[in-house]
PDBQT receptor file of N, H, CA, C and O in Angstrom, charges set to zero:
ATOM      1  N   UNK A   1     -10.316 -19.327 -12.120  1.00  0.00    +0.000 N 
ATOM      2  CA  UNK A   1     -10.665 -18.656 -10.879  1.00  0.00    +0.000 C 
ATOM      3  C   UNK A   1      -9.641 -17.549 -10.603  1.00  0.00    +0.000 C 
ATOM      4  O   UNK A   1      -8.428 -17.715 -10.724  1.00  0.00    +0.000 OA
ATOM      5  N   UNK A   2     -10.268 -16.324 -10.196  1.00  0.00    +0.000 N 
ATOM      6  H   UNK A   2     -11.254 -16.188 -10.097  1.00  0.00    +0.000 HD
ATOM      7  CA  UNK A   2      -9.064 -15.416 -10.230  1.00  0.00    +0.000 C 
ATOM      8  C   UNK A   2      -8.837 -15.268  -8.633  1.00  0.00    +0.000 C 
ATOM      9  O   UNK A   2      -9.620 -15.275  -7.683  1.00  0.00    +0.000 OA
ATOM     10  N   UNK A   3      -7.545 -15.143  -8.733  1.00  0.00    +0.000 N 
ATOM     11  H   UNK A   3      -6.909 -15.138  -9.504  1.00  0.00    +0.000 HD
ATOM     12  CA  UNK A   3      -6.785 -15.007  -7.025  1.00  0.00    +0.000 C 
ATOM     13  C   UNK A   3      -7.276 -14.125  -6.084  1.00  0.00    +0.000 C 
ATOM     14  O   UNK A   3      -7.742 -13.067  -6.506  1.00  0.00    +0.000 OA
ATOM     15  N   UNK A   4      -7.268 -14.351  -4.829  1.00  0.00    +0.000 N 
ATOM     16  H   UNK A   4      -6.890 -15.210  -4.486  1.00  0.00    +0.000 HD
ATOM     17  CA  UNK A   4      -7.739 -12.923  -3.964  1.00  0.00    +0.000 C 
ATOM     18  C   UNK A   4      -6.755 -12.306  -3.383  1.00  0.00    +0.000 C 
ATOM     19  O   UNK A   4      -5.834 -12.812  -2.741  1.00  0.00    +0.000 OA
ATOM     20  N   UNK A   5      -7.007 -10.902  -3.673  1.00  0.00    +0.000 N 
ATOM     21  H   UNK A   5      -7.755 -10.491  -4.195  1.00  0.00    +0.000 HD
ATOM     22  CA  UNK A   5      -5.882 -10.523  -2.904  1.00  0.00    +0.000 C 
ATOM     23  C   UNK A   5      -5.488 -10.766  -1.414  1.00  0.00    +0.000 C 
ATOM     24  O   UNK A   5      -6.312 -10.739  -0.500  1.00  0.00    +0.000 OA
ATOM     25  N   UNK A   6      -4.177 -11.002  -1.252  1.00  0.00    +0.000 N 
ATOM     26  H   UNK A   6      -3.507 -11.024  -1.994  1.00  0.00    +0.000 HD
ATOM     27  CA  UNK A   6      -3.823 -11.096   0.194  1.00  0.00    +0.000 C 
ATOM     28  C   UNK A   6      -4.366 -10.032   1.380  1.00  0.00    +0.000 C 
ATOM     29  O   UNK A   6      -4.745  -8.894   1.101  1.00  0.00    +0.000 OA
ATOM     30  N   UNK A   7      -4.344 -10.616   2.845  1.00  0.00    +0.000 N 
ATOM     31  H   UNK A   7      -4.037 -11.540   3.072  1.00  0.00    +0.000 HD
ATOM     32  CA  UNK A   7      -5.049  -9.770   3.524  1.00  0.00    +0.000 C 
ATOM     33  C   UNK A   7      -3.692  -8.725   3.706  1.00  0.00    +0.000 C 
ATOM     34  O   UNK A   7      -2.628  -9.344   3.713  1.00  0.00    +0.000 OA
ATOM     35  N   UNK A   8      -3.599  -7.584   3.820  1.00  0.00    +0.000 N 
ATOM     36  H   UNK A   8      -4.464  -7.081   3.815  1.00  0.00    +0.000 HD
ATOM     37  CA  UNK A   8      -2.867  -6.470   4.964  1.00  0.00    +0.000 C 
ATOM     38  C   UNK A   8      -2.341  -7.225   6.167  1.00  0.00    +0.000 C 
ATOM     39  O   UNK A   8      -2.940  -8.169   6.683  1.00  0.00    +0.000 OA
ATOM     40  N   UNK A   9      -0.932  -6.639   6.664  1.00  0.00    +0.000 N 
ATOM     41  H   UNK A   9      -0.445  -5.872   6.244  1.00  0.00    +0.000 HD
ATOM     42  CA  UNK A   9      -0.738  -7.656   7.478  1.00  0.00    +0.000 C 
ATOM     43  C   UNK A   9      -0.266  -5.913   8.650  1.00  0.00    +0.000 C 
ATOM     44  O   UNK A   9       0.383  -5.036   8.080  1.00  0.00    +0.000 OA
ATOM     45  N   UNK A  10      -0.586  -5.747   9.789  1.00  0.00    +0.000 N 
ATOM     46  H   UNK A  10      -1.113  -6.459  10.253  1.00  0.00    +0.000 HD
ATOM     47  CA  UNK A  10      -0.570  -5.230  10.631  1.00  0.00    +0.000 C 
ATOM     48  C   UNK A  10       0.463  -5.495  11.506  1.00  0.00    +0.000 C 
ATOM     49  O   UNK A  10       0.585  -6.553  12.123  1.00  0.00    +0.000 OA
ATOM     50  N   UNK A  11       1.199  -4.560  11.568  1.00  0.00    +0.000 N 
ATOM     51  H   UNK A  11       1.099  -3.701  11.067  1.00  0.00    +0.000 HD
ATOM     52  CA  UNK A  11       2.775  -5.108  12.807  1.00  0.00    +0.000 C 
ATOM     53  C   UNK A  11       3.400  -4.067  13.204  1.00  0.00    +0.000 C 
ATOM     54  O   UNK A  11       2.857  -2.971  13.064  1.00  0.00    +0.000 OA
ATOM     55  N   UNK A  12       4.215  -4.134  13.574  1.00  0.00    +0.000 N 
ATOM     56  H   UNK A  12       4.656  -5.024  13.687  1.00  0.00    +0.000 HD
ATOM     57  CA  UNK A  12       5.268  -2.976  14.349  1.00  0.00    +0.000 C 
ATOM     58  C   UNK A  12       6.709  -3.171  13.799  1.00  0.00    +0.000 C 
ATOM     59  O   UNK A  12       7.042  -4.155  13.138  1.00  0.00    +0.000 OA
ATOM     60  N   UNK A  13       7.666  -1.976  14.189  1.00  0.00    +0.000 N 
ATOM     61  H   UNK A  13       7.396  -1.177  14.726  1.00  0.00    +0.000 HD
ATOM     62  CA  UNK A  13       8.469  -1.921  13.629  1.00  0.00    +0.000 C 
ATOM     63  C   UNK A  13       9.220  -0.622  14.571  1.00  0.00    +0.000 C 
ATOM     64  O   UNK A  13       8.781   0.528  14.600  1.00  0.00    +0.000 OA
ATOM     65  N   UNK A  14      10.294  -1.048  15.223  1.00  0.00    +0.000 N 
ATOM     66  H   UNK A  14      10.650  -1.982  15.200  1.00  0.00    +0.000 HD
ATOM     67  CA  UNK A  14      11.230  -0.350  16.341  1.00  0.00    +0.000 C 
ATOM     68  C   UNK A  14       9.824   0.476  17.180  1.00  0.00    +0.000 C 
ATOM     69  O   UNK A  14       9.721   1.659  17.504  1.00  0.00    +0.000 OA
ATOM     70  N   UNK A  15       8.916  -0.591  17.346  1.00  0.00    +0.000 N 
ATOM     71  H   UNK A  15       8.999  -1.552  17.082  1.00  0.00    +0.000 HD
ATOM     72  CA  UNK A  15       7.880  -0.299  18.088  1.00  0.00    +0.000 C 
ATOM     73  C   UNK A  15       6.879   0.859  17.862  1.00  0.00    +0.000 C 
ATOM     74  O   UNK A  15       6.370   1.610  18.693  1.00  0.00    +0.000 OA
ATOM     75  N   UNK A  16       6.760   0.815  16.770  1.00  0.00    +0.000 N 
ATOM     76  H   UNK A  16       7.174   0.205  16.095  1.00  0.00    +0.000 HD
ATOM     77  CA  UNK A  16       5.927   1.986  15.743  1.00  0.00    +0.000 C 
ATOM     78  C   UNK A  16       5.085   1.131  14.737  1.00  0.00    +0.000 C 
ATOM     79  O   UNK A  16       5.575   0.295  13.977  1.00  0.00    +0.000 OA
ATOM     80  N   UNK A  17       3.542   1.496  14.844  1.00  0.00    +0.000 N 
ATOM     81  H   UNK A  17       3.144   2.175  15.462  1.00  0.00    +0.000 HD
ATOM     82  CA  UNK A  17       2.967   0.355  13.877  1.00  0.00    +0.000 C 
ATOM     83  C   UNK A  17       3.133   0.562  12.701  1.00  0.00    +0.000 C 
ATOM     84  O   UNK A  17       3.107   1.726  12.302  1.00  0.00    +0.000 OA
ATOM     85  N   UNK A  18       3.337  -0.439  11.862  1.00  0.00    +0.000 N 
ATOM     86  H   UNK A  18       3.357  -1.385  12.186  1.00  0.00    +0.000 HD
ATOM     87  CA  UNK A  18       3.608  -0.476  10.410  1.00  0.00    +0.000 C 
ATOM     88  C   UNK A  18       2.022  -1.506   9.640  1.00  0.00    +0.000 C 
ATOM     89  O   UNK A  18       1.307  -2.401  10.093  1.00  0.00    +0.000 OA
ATOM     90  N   UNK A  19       2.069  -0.763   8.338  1.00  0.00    +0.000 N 
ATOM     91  H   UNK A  19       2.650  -0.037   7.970  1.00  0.00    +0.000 HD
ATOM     92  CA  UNK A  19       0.992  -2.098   7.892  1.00  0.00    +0.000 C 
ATOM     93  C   UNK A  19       1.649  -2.991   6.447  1.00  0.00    +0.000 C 
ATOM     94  O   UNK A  19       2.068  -2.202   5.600  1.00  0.00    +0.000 OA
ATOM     95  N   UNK A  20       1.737  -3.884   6.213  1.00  0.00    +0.000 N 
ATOM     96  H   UNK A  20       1.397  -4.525   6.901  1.00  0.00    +0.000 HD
ATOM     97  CA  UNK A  20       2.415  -4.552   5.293  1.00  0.00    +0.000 C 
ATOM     98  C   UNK A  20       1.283  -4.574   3.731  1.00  0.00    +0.000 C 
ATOM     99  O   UNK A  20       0.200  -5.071   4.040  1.00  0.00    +0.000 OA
ATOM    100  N   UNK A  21       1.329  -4.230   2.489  1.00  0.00    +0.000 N 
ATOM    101  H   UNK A  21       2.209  -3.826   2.238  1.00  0.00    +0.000 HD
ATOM    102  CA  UNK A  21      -0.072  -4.341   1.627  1.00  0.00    +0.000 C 
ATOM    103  C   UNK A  21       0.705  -5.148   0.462  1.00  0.00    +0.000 C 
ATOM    104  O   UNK A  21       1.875  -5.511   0.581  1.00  0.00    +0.000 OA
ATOM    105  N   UNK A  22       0.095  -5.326  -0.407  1.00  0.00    +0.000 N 
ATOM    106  H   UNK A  22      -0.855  -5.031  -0.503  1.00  0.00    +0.000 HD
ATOM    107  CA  UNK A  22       0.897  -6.263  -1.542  1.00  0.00    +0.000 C 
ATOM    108  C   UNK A  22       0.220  -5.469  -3.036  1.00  0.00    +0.000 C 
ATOM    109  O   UNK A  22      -0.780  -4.829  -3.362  1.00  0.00    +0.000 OA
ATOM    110  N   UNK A  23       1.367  -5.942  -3.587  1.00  0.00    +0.000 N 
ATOM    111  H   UNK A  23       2.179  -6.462  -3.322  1.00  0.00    +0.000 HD
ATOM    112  CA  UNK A  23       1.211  -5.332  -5.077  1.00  0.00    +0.000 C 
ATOM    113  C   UNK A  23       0.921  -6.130  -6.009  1.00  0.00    +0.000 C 
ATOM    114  O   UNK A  23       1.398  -7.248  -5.812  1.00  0.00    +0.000 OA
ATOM    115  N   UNK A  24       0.299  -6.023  -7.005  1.00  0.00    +0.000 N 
ATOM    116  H   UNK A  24      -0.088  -5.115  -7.165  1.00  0.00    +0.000 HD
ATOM    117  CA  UNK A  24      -0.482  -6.781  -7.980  1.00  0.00    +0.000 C 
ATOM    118  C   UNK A  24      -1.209  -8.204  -7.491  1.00  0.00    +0.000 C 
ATOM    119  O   UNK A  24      -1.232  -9.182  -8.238  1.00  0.00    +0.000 OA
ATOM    120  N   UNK A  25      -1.924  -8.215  -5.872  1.00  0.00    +0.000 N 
ATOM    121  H   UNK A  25      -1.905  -7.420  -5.265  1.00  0.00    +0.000 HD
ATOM    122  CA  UNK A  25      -3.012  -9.121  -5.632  1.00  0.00    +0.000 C 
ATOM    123  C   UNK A  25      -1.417 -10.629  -5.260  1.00  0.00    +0.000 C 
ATOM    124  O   UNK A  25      -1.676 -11.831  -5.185  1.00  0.00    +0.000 OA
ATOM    125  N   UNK A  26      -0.263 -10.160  -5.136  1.00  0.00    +0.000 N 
ATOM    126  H   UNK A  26      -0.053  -9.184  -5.197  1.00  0.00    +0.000 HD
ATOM    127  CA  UNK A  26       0.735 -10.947  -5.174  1.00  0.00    +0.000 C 
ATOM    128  C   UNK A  26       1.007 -10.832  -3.795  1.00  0.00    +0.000 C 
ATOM    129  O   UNK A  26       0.844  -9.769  -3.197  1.00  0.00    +0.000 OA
ATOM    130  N   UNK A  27       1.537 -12.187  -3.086  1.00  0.00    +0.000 N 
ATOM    131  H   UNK A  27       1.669 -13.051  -3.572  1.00  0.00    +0.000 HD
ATOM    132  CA  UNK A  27       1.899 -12.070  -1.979  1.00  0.00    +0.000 C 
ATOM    133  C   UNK A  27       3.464 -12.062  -1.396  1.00  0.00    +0.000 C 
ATOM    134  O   UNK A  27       3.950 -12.083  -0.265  1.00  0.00    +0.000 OA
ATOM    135  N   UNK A  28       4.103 -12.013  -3.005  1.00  0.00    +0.000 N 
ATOM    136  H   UNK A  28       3.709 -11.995  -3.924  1.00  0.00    +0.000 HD
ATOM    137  CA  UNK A  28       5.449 -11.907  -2.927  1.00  0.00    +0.000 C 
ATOM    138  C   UNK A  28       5.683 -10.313  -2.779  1.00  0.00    +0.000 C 
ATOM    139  O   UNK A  28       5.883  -9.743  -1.707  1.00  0.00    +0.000 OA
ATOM    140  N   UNK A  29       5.636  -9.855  -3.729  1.00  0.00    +0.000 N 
ATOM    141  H   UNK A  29       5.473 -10.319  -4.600  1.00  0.00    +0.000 HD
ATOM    142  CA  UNK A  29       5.556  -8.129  -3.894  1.00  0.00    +0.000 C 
ATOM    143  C   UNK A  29       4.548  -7.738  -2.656  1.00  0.00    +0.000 C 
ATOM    144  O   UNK A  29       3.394  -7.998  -2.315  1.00  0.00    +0.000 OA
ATOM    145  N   UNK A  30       5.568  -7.025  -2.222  1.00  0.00    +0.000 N 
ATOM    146  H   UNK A  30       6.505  -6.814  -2.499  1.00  0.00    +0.000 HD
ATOM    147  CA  UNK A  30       5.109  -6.193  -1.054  1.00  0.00    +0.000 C 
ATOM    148  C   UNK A  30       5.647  -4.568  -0.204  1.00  0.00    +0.000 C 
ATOM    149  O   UNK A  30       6.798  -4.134  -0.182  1.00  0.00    +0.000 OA
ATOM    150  N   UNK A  31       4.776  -4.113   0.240  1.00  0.00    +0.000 N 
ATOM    151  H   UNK A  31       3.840  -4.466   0.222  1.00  0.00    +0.000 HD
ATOM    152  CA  UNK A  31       5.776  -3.184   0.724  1.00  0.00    +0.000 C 
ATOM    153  C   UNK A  31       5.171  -2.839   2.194  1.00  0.00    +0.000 C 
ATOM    154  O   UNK A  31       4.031  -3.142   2.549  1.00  0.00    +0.000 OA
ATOM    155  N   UNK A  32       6.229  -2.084   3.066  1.00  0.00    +0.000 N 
ATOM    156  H   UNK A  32       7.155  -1.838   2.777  1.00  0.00    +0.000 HD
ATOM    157  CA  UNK A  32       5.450  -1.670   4.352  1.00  0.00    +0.000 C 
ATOM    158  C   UNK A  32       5.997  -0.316   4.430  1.00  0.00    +0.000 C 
ATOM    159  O   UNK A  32       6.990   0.293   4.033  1.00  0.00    +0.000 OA
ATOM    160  N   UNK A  33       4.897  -0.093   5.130  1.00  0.00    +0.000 N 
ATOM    161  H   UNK A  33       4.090  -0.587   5.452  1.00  0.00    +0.000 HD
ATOM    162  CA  UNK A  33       4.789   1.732   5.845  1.00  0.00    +0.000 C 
ATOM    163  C   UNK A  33       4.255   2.112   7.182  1.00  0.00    +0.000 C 
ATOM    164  O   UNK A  33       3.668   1.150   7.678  1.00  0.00    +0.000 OA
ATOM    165  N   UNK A  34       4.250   2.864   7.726  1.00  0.00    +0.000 N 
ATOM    166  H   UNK A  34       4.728   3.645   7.323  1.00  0.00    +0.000 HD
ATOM    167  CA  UNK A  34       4.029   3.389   8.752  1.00  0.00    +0.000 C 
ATOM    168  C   UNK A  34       3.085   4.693   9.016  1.00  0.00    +0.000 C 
ATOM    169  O   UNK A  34       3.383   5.512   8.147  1.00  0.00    +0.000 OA
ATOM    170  N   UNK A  35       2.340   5.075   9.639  1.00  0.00    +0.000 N 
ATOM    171  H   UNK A  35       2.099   4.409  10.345  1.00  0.00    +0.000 HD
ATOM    172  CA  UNK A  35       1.456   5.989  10.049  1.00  0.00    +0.000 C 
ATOM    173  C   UNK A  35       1.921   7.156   9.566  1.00  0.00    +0.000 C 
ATOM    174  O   UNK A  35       1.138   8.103   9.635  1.00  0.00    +0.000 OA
ATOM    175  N   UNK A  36       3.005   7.352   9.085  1.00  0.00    +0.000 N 
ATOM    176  H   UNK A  36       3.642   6.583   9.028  1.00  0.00    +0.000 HD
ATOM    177  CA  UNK A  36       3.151   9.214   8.397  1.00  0.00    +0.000 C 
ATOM    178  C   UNK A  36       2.984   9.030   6.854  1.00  0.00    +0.000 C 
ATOM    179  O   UNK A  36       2.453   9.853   6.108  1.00  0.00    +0.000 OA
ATOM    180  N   UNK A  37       3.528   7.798   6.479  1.00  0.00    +0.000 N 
ATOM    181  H   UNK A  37       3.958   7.129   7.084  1.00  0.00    +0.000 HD
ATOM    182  CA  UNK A  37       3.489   7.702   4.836  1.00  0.00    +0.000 C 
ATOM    183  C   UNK A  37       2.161   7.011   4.399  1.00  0.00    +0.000 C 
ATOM    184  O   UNK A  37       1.904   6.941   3.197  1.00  0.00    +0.000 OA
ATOM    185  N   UNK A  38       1.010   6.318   5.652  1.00  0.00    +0.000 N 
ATOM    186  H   UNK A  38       1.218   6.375   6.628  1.00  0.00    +0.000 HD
ATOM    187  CA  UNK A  38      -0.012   6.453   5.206  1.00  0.00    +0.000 C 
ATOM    188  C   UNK A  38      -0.856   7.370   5.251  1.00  0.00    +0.000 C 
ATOM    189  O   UNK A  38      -1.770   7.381   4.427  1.00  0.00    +0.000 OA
ATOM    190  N   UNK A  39      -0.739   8.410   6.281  1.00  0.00    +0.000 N 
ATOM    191  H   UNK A  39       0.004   8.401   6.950  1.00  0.00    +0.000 HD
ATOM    192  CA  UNK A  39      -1.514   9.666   6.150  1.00  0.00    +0.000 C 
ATOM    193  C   UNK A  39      -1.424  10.453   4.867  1.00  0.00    +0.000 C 
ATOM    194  O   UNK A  39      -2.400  10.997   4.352  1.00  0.00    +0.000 OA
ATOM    195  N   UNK A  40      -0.184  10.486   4.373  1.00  0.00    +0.000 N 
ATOM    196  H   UNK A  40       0.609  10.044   4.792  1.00  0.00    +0.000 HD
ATOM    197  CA  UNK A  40       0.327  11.443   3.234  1.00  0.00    +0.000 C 
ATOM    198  C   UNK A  40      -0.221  10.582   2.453  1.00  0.00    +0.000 C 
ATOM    199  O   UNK A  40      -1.242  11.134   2.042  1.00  0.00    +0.000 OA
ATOM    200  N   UNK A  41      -0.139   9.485   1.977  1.00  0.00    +0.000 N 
ATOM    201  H   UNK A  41       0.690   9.037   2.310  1.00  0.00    +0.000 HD
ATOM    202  CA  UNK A  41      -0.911   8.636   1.348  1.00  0.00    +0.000 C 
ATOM    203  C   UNK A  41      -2.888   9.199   0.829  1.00  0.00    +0.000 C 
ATOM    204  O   UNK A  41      -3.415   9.360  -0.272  1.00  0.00    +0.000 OA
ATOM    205  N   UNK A  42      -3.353   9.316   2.070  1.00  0.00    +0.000 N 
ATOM    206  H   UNK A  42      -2.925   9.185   2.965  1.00  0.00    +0.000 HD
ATOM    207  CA  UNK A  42      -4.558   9.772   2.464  1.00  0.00    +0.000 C 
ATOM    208  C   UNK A  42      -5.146  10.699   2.168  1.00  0.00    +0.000 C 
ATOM    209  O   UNK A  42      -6.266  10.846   1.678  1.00  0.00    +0.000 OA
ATOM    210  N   UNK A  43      -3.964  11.739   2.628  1.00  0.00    +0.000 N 
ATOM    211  H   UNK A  43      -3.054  11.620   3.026  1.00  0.00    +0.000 HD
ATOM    212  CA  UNK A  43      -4.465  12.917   2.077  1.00  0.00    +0.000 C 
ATOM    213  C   UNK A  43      -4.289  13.521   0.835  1.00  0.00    +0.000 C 
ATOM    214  O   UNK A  43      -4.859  14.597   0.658  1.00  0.00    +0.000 OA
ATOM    215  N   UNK A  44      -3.501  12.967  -0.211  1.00  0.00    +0.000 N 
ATOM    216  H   UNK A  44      -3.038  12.092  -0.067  1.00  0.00    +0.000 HD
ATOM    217  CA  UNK A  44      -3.722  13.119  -1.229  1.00  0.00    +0.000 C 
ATOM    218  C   UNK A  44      -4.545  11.953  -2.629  1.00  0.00    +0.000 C 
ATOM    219  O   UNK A  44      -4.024  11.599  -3.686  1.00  0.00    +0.000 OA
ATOM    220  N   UNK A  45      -5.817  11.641  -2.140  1.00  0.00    +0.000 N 
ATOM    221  H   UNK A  45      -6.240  11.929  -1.281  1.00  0.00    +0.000 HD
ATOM    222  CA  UNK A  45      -5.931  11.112  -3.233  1.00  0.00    +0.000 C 
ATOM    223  C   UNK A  45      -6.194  11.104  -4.964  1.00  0.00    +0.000 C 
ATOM    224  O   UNK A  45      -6.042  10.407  -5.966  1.00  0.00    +0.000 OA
ATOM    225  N   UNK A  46      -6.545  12.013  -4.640  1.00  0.00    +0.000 N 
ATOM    226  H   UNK A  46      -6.669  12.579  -3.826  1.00  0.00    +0.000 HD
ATOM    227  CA  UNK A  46      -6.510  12.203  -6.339  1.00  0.00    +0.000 C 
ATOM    228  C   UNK A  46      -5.297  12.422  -7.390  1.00  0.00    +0.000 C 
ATOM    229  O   UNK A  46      -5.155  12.305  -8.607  1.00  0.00    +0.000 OA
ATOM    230  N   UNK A  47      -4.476  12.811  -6.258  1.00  0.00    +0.000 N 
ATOM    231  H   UNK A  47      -4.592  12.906  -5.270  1.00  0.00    +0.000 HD
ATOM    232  CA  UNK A  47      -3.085  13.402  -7.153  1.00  0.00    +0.000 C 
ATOM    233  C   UNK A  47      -2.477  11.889  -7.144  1.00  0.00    +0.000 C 
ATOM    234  O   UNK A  47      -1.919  11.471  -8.159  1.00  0.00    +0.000 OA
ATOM    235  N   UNK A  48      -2.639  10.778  -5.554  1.00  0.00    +0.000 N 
ATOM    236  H   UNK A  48      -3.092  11.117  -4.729  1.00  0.00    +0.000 HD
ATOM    237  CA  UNK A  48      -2.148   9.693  -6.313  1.00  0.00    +0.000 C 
ATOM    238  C   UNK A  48      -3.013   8.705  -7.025  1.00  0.00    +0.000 C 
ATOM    239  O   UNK A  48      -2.507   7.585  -6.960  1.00  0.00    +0.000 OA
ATOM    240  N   UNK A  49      -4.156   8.729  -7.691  1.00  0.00    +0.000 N 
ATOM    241  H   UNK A  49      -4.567   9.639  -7.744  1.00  0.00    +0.000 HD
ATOM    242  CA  UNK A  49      -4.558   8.446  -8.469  1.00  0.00    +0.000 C 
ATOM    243  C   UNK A  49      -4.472   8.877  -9.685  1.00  0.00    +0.000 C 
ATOM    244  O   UNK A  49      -4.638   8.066 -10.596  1.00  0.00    +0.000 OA
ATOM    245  N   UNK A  50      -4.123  10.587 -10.046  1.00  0.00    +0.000 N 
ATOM    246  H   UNK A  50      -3.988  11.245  -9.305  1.00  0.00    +0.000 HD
ATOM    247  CA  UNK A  50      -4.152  10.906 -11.552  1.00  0.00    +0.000 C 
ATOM    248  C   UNK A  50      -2.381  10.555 -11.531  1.00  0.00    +0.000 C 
ATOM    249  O   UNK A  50      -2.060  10.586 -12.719  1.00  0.00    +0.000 OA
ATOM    250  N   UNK A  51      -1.487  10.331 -10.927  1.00  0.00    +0.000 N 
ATOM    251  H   UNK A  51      -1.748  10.306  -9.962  1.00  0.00    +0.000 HD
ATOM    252  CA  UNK A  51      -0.165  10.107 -10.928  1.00  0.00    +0.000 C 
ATOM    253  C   UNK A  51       0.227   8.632 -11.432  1.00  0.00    +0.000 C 
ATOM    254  O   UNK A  51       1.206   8.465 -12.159  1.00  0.00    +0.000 OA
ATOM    255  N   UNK A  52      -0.587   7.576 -11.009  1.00  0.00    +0.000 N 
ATOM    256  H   UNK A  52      -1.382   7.711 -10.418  1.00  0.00    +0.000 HD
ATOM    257  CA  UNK A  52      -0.581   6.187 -11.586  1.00  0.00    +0.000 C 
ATOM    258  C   UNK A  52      -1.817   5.963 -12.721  1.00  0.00    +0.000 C 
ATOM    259  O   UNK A  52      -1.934   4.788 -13.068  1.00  0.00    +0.000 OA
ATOM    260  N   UNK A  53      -2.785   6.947 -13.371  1.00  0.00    +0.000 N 
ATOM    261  H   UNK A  53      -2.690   7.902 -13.090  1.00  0.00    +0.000 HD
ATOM    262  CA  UNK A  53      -3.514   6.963 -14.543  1.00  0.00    +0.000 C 
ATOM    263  C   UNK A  53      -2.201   7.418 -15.290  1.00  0.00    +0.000 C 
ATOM    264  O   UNK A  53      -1.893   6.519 -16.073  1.00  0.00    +0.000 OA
ATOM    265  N   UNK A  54      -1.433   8.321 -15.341  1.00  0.00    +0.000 N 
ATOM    266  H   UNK A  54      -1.683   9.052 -14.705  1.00  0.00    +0.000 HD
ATOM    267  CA  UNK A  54      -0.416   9.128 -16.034  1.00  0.00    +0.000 C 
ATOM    268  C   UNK A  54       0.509   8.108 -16.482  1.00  0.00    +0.000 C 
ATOM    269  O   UNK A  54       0.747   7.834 -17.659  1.00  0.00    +0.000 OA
ATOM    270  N   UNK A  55       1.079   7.495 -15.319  1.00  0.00    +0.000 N 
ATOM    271  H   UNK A  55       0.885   7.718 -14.363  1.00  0.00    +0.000 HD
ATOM    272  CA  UNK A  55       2.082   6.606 -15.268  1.00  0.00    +0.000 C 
ATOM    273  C   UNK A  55       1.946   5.113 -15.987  1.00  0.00    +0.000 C 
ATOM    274  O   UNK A  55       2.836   4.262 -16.025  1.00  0.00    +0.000 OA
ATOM    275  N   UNK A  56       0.556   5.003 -16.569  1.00  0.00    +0.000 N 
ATOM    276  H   UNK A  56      -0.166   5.694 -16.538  1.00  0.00    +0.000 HD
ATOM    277  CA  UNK A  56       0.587   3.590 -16.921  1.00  0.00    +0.000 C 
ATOM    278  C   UNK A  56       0.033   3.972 -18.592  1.00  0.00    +0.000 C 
ATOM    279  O   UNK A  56      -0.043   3.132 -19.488  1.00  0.00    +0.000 OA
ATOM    280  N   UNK A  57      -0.194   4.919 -18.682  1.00  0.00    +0.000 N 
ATOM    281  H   UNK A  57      -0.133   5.602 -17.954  1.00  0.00    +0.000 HD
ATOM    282  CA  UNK A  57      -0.528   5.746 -20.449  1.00  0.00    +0.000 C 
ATOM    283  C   UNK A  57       0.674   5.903 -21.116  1.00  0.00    +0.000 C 
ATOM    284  O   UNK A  57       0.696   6.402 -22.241  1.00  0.00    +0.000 OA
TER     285      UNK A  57
């Protein structure tokens, strides 16, 4: 049976929302960010998609 990934965990941080996501479907590996580094996130998707196709060739 294969694992599900963990849910997103939604919180704050010096009272600024942050969202928590996990890496490889793992609930140890994790990282959090905040509303400017997910926009930038956002608005570039393709470059960070051809950037982790690149990165794993």
């Amino acid at each position: 049976m294969k694992n599900r990934k963990p849910e997103a965990q939604i919180g704050e941080y010096k009272d600024s929302p942050v969202i928590t996501i996990f890496i490889n479907d793992n609930d140890i590996f994790k990282f959090t960010f905040g509303i400017g580094k997910a926009e930038a996130i956002i608005n570039y998707p393709d470059e960070t998609k051809s950037f982790k196709n690149k990165s794993i060739n």
